[in-house]
PDB file of N, H, CA, C and O in Angstrom:
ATOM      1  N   UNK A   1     -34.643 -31.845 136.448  1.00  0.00           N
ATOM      2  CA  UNK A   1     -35.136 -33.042 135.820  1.00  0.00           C
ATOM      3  C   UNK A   1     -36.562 -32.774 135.364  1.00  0.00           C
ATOM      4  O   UNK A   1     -37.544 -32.389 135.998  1.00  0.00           O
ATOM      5  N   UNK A   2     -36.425 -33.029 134.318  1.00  0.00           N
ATOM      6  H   UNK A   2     -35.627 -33.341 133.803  1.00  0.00           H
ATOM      7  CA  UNK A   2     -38.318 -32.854 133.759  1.00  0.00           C
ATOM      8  C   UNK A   2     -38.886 -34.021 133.657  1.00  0.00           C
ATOM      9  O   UNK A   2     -38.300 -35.096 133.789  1.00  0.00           O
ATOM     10  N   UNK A   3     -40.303 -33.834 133.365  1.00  0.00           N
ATOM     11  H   UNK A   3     -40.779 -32.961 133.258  1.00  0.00           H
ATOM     12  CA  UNK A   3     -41.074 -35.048 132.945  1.00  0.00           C
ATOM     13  C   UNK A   3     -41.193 -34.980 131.614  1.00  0.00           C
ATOM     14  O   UNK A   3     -41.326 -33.945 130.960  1.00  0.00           O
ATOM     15  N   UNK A   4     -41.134 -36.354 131.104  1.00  0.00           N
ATOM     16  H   UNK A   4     -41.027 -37.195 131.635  1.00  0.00           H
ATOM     17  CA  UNK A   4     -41.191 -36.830 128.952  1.00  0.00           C
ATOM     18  C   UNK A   4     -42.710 -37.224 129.247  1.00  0.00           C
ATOM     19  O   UNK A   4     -43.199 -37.386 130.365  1.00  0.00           O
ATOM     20  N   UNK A   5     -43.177 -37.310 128.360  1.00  0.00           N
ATOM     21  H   UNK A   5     -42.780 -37.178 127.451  1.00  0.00           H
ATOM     22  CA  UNK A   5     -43.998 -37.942 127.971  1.00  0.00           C
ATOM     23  C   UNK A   5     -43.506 -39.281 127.054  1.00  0.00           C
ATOM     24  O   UNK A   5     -42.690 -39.249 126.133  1.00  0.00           O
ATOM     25  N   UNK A   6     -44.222 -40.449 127.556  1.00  0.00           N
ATOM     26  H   UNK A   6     -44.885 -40.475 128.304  1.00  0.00           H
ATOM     27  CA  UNK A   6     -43.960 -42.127 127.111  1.00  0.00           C
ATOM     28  C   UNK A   6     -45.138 -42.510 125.917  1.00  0.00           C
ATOM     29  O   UNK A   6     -46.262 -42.449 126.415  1.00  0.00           O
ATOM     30  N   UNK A   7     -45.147 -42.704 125.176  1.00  0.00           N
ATOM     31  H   UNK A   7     -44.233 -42.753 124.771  1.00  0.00           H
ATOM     32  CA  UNK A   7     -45.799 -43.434 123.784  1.00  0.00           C
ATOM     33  C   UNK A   7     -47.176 -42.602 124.186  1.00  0.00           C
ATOM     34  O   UNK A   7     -47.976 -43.039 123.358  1.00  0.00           O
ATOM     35  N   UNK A   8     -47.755 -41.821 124.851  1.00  0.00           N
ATOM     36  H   UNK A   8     -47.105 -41.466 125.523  1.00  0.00           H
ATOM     37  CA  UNK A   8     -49.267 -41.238 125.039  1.00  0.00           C
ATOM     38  C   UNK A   8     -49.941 -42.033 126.230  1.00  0.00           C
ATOM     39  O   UNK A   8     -51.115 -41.885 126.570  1.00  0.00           O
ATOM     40  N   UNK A   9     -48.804 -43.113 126.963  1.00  0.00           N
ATOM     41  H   UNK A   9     -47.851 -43.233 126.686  1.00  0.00           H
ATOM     42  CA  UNK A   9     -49.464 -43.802 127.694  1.00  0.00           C
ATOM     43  C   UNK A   9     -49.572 -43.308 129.301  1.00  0.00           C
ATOM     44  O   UNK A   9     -50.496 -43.568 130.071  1.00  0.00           O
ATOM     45  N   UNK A  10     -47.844 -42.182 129.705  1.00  0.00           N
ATOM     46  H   UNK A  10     -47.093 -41.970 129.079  1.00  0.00           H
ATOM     47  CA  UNK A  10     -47.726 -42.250 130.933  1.00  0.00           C
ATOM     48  C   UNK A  10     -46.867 -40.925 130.949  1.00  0.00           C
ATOM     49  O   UNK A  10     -46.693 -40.214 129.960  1.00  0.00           O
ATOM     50  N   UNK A  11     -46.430 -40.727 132.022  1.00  0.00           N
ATOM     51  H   UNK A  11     -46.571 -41.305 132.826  1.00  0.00           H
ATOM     52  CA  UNK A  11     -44.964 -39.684 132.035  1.00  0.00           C
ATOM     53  C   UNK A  11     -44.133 -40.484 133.252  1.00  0.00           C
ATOM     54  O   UNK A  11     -44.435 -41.109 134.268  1.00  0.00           O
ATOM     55  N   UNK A  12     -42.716 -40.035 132.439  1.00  0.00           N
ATOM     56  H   UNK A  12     -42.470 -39.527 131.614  1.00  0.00           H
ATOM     57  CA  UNK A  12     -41.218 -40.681 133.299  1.00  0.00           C
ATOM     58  C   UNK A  12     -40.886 -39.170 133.917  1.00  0.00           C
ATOM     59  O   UNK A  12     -40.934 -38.027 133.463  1.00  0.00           O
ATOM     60  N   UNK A  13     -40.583 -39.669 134.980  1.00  0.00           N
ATOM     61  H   UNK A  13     -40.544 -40.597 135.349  1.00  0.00           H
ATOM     62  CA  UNK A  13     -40.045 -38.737 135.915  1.00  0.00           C
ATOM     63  C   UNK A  13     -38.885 -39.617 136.736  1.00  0.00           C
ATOM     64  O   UNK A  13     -39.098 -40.470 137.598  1.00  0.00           O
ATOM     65  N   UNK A  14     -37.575 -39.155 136.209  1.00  0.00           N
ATOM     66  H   UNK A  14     -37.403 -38.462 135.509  1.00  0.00           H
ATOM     67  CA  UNK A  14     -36.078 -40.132 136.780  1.00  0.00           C
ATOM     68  C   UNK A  14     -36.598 -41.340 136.664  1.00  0.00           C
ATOM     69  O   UNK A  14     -37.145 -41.377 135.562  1.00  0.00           O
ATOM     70  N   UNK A  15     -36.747 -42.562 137.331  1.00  0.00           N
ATOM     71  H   UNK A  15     -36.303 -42.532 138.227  1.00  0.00           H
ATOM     72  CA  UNK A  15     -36.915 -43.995 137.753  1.00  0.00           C
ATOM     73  C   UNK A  15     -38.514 -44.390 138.100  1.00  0.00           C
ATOM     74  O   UNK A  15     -38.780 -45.475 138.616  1.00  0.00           O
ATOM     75  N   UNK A  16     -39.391 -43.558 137.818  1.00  0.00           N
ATOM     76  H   UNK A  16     -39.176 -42.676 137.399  1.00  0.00           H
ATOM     77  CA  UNK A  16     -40.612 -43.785 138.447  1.00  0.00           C
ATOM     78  C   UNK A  16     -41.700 -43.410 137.026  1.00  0.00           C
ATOM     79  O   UNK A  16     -41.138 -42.550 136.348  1.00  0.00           O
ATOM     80  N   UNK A  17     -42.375 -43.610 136.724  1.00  0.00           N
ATOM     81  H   UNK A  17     -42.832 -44.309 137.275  1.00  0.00           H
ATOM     82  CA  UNK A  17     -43.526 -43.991 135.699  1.00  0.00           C
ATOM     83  C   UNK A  17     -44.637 -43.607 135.856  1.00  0.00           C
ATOM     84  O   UNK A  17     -45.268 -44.630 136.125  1.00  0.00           O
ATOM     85  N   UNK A  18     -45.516 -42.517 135.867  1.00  0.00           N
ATOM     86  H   UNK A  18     -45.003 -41.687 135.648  1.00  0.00           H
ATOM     87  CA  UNK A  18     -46.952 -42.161 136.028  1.00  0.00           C
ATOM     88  C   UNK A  18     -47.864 -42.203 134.921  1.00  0.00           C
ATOM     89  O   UNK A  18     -48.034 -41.409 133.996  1.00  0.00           O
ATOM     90  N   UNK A  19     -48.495 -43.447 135.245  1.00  0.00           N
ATOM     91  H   UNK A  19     -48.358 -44.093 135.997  1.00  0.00           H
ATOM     92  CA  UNK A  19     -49.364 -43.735 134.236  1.00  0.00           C
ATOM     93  C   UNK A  19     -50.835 -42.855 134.237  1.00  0.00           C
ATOM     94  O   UNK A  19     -51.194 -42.256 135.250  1.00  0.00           O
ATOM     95  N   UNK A  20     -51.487 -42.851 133.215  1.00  0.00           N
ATOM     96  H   UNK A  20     -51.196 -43.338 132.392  1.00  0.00           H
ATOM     97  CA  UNK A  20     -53.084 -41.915 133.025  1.00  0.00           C
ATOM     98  C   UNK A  20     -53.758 -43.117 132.963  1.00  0.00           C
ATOM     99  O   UNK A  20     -53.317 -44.229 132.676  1.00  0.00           O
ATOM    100  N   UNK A  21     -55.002 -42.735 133.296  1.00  0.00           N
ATOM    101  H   UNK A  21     -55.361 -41.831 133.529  1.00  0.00           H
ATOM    102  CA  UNK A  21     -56.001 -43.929 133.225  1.00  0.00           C
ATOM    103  C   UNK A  21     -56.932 -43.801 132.273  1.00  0.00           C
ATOM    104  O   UNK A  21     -57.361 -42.784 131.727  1.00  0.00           O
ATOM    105  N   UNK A  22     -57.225 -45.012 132.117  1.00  0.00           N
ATOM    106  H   UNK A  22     -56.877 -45.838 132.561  1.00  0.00           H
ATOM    107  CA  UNK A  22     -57.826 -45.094 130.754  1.00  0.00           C
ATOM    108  C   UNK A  22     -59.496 -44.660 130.379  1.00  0.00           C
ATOM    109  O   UNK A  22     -59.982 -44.614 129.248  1.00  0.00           O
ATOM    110  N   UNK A  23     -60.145 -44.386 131.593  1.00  0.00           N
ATOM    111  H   UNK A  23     -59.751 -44.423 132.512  1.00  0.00           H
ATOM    112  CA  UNK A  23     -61.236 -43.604 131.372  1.00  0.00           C
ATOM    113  C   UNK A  23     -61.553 -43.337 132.403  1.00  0.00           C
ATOM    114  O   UNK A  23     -60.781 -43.647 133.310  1.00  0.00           O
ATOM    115  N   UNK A  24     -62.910 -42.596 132.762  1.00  0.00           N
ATOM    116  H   UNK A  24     -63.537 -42.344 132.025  1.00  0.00           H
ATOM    117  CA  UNK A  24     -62.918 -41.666 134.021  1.00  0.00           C
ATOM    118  C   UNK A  24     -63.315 -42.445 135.278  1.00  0.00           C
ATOM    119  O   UNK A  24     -63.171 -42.006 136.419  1.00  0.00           O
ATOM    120  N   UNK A  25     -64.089 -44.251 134.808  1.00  0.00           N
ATOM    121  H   UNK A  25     -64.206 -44.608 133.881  1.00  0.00           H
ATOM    122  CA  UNK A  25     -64.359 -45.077 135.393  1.00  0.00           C
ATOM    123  C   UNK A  25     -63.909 -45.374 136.551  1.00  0.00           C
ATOM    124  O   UNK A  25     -64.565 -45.640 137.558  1.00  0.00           O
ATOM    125  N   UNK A  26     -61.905 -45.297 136.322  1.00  0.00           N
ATOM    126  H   UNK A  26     -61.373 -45.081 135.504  1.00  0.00           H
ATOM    127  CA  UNK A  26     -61.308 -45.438 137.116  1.00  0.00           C
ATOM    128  C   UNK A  26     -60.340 -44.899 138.033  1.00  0.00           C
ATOM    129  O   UNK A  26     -59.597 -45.317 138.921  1.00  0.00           O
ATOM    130  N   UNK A  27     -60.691 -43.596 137.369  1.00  0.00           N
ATOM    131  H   UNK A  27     -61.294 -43.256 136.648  1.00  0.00           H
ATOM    132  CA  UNK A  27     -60.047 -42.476 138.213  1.00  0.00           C
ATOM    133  C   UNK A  27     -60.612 -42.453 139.976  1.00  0.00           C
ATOM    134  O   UNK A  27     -61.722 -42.495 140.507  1.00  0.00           O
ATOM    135  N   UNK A  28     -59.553 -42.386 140.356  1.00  0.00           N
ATOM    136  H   UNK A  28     -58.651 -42.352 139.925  1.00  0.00           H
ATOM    137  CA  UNK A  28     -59.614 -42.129 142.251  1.00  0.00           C
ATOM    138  C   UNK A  28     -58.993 -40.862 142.556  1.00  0.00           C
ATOM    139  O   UNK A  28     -58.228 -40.310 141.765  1.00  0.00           O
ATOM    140  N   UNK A  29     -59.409 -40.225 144.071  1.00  0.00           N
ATOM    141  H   UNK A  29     -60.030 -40.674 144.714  1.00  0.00           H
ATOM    142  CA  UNK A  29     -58.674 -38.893 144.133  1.00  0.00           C
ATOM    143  C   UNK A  29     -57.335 -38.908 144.129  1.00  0.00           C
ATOM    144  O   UNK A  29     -56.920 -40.001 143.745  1.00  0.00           O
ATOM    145  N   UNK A  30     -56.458 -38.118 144.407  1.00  0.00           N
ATOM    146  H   UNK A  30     -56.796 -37.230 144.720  1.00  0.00           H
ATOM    147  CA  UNK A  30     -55.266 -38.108 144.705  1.00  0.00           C
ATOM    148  C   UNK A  30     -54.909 -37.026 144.945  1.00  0.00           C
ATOM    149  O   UNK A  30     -55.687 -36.104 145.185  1.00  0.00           O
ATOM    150  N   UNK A  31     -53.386 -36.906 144.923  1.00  0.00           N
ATOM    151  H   UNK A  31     -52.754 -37.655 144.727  1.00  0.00           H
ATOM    152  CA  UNK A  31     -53.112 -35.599 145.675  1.00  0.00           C
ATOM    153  C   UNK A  31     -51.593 -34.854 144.355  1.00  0.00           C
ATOM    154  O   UNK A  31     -50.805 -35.479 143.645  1.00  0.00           O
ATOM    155  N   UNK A  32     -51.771 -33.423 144.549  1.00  0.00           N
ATOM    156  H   UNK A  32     -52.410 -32.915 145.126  1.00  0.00           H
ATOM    157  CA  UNK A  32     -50.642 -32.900 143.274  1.00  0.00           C
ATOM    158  C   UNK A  32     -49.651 -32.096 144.420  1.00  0.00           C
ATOM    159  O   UNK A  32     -50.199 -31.391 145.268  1.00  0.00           O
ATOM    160  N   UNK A  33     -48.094 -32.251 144.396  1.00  0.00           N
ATOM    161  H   UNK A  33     -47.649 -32.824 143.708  1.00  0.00           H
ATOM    162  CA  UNK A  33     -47.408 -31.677 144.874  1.00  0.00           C
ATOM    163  C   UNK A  33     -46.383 -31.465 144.384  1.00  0.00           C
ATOM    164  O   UNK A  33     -45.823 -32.357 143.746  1.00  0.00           O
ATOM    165  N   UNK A  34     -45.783 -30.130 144.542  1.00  0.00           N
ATOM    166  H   UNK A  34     -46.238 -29.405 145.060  1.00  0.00           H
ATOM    167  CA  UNK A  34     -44.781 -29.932 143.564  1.00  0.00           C
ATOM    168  C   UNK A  34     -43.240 -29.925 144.156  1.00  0.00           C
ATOM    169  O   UNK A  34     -42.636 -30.339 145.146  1.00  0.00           O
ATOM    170  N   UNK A  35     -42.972 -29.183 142.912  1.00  0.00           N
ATOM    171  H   UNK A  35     -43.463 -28.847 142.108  1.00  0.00           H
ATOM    172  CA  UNK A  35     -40.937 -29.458 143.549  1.00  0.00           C
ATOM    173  C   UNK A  35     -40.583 -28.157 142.100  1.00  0.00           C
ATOM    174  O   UNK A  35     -41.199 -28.060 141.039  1.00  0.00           O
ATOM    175  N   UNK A  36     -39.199 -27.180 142.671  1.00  0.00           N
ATOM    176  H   UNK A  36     -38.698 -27.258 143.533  1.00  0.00           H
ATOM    177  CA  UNK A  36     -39.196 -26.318 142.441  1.00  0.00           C
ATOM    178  C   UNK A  36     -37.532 -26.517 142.454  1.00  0.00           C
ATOM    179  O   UNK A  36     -36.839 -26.801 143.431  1.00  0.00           O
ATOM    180  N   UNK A  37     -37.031 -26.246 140.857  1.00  0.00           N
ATOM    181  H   UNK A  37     -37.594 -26.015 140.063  1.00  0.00           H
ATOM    182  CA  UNK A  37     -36.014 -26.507 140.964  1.00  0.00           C
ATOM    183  C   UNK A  37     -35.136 -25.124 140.230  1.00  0.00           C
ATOM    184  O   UNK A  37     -35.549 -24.485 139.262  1.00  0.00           O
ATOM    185  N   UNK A  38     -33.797 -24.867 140.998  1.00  0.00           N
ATOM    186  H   UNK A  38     -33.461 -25.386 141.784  1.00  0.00           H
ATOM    187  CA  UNK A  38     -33.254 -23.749 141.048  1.00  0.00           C
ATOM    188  C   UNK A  38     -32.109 -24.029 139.609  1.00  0.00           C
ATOM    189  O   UNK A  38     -31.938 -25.026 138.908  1.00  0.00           O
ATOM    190  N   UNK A  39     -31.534 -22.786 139.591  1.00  0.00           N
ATOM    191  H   UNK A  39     -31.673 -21.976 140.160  1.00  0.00           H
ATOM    192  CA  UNK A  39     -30.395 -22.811 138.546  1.00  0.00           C
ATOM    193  C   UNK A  39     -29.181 -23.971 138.842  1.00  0.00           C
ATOM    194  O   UNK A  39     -28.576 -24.725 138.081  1.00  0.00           O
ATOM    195  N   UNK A  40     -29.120 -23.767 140.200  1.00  0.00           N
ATOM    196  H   UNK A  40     -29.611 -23.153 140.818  1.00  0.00           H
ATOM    197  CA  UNK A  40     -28.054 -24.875 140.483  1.00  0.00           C
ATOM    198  C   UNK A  40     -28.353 -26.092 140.419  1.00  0.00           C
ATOM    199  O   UNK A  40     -27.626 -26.892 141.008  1.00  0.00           O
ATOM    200  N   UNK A  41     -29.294 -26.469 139.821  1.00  0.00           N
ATOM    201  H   UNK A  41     -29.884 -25.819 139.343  1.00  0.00           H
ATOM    202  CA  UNK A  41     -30.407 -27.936 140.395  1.00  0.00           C
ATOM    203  C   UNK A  41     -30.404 -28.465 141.763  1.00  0.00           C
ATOM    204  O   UNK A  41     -30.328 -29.664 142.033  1.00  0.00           O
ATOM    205  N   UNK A  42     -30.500 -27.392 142.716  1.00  0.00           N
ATOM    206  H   UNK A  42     -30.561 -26.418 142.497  1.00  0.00           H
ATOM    207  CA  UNK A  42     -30.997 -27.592 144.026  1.00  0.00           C
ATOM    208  C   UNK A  42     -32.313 -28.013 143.427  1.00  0.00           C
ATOM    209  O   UNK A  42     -32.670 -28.095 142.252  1.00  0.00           O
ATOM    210  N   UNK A  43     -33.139 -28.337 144.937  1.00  0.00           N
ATOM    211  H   UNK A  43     -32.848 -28.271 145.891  1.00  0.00           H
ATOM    212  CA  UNK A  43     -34.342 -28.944 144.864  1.00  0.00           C
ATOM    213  C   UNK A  43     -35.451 -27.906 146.000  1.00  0.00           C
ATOM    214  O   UNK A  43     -34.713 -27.657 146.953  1.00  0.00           O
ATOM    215  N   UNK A  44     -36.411 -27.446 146.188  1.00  0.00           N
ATOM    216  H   UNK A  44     -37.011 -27.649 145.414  1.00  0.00           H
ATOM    217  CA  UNK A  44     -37.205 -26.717 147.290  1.00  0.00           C
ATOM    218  C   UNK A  44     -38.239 -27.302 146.824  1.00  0.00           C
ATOM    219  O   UNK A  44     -38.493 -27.153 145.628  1.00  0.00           O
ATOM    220  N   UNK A  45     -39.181 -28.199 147.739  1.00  0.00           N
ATOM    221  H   UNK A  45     -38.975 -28.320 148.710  1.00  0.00           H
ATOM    222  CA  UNK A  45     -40.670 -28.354 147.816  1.00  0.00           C
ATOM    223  C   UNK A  45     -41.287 -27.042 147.735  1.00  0.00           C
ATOM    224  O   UNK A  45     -40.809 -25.937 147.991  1.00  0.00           O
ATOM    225  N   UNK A  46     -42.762 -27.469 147.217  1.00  0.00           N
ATOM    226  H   UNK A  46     -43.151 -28.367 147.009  1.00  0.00           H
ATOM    227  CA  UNK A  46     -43.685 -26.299 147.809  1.00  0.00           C
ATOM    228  C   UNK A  46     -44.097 -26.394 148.893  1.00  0.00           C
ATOM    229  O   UNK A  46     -43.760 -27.296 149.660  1.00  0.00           O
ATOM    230  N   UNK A  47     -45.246 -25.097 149.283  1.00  0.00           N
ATOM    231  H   UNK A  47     -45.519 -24.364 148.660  1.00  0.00           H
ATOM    232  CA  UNK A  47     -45.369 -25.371 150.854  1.00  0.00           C
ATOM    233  C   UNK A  47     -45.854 -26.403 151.211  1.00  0.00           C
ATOM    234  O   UNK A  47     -45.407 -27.099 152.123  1.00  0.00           O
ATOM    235  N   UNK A  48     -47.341 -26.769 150.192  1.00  0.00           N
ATOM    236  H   UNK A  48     -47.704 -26.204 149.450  1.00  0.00           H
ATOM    237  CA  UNK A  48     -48.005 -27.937 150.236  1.00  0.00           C
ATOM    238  C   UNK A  48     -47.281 -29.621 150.572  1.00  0.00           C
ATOM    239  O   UNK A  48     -47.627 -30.593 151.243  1.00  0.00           O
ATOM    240  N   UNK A  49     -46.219 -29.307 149.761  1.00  0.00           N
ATOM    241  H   UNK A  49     -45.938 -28.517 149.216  1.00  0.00           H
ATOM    242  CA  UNK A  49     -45.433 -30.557 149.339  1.00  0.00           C
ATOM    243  C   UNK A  49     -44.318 -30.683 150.319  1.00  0.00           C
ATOM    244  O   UNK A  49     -43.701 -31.747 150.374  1.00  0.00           O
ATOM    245  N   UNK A  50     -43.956 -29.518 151.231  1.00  0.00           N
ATOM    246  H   UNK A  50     -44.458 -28.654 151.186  1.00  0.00           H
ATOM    247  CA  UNK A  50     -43.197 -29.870 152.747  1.00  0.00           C
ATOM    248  C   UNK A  50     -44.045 -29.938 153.702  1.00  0.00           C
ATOM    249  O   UNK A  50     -43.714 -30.650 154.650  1.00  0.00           O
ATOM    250  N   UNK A  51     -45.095 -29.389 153.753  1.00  0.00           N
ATOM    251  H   UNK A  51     -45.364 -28.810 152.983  1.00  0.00           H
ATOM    252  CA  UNK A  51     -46.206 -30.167 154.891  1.00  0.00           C
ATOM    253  C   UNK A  51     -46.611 -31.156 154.339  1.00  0.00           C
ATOM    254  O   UNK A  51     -46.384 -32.095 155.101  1.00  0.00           O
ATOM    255  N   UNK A  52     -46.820 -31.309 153.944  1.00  0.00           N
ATOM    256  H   UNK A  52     -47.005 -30.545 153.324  1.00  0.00           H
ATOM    257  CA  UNK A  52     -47.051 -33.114 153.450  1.00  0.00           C
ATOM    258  C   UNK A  52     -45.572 -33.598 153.820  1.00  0.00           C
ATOM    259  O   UNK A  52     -45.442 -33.834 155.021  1.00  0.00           O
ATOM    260  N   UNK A  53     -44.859 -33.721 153.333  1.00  0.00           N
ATOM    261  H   UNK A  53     -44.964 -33.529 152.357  1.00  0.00           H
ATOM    262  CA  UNK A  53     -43.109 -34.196 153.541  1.00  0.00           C
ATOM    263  C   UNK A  53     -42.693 -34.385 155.234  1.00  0.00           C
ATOM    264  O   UNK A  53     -42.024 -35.315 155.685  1.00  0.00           O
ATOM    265  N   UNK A  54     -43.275 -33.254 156.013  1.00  0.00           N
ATOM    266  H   UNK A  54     -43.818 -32.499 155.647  1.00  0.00           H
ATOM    267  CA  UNK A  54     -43.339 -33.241 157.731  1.00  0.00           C
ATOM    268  C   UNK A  54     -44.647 -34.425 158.191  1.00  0.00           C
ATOM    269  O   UNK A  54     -44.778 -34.710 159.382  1.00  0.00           O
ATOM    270  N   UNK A  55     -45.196 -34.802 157.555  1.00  0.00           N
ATOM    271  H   UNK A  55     -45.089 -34.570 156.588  1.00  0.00           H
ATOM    272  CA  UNK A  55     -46.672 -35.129 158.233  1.00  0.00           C
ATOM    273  C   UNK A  55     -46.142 -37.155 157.785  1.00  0.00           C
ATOM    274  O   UNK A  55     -46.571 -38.139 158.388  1.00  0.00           O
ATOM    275  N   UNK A  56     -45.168 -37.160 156.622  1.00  0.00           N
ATOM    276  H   UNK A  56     -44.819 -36.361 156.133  1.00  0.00           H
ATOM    277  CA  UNK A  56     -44.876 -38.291 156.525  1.00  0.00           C
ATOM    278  C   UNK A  56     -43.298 -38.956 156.795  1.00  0.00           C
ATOM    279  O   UNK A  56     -42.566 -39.790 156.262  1.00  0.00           O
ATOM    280  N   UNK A  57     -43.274 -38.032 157.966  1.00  0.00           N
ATOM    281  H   UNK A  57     -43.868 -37.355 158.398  1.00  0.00           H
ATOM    282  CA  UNK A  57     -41.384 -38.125 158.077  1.00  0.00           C
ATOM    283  C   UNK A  57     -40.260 -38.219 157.219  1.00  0.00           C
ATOM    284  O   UNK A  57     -39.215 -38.851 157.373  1.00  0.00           O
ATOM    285  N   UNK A  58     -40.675 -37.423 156.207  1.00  0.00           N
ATOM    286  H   UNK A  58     -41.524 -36.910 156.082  1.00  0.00           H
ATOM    287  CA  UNK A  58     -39.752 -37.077 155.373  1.00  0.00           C
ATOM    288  C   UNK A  58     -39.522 -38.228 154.122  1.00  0.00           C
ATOM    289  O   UNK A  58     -38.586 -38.145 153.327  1.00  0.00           O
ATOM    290  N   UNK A  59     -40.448 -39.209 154.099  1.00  0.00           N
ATOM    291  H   UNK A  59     -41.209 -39.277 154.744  1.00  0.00           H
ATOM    292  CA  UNK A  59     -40.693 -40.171 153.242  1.00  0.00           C
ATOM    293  C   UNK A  59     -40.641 -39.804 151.747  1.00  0.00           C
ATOM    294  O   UNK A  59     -39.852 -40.294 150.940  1.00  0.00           O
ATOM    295  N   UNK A  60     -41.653 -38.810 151.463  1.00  0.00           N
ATOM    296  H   UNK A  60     -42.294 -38.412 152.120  1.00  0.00           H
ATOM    297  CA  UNK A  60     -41.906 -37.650 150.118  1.00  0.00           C
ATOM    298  C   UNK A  60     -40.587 -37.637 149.595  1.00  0.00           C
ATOM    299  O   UNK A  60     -40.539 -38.199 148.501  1.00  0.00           O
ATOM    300  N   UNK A  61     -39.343 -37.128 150.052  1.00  0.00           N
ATOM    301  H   UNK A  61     -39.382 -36.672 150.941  1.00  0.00           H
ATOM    302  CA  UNK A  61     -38.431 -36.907 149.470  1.00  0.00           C
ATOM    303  C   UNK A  61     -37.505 -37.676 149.766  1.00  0.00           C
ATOM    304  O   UNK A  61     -36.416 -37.142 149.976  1.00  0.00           O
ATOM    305  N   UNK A  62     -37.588 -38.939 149.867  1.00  0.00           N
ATOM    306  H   UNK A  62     -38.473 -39.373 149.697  1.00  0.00           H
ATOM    307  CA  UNK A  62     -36.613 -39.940 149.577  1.00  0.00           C
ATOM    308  C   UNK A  62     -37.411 -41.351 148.489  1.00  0.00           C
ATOM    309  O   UNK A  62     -36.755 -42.165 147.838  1.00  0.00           O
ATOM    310  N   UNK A  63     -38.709 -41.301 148.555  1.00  0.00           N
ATOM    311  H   UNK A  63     -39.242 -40.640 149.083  1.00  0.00           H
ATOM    312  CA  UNK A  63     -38.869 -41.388 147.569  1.00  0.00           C
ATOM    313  C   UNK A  63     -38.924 -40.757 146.193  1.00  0.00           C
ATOM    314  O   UNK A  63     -38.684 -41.567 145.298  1.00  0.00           O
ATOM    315  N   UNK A  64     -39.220 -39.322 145.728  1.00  0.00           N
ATOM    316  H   UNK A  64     -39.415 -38.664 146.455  1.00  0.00           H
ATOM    317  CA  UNK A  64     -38.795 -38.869 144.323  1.00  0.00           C
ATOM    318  C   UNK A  64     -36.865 -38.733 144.052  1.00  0.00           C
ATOM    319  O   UNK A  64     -36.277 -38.417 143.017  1.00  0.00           O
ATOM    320  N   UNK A  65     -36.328 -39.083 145.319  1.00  0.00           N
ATOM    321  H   UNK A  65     -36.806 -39.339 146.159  1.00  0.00           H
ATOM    322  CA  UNK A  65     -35.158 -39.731 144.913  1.00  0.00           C
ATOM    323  C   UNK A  65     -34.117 -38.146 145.405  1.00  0.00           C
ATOM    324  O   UNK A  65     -32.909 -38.049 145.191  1.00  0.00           O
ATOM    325  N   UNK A  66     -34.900 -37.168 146.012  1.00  0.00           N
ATOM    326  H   UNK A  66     -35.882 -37.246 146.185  1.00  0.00           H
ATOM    327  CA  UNK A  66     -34.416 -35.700 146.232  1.00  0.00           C
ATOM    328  C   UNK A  66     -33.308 -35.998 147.536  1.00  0.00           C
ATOM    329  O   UNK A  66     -32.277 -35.374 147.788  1.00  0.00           O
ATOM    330  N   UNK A  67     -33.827 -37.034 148.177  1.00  0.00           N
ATOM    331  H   UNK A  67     -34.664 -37.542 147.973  1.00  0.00           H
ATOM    332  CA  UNK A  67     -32.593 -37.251 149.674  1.00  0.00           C
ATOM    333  C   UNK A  67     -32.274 -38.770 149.835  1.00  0.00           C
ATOM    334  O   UNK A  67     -33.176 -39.525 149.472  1.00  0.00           O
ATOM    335  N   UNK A  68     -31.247 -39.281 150.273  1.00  0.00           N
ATOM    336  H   UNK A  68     -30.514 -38.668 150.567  1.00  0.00           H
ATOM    337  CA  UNK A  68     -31.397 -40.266 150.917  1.00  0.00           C
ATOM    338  C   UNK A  68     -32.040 -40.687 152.033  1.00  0.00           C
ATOM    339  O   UNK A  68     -31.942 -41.859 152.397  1.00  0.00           O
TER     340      UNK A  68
END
């Protein structure tokens, strides 16, 4: 599954919407984690993005929609 780009405003990723902000005013930190997807469209976090995934009981990947 890739990310589109939406009218210059945001990117769709499946069911979820990441919007950009509109100047640097309001930018806050955040955090980038990835996902690594195979020929079969299996799914493997990165390392970053399964320690994070362990540290939030597995929350991470039932929200981007990867597990129930």
């Amino acid at each position: 599954m890739a990310l589109s780009l939406i009218r210059g405003k945001g990117l769709r990723y499946g069911n979820t919407q990441l919007h950009f902000f509109s100047n640097y005013s309001t930018m806050k930190k955040g955090l980038v984690l990835g996902v690594y997807e195979a020929d079969d469209e299996s799914f493997t976090l990165t390392p970053t993005a399964a320690k994070y995934n362990e540290r939030v009981q597995g929350k991470l990947l039932k929200h981007i929609c990867l597990k129930d």
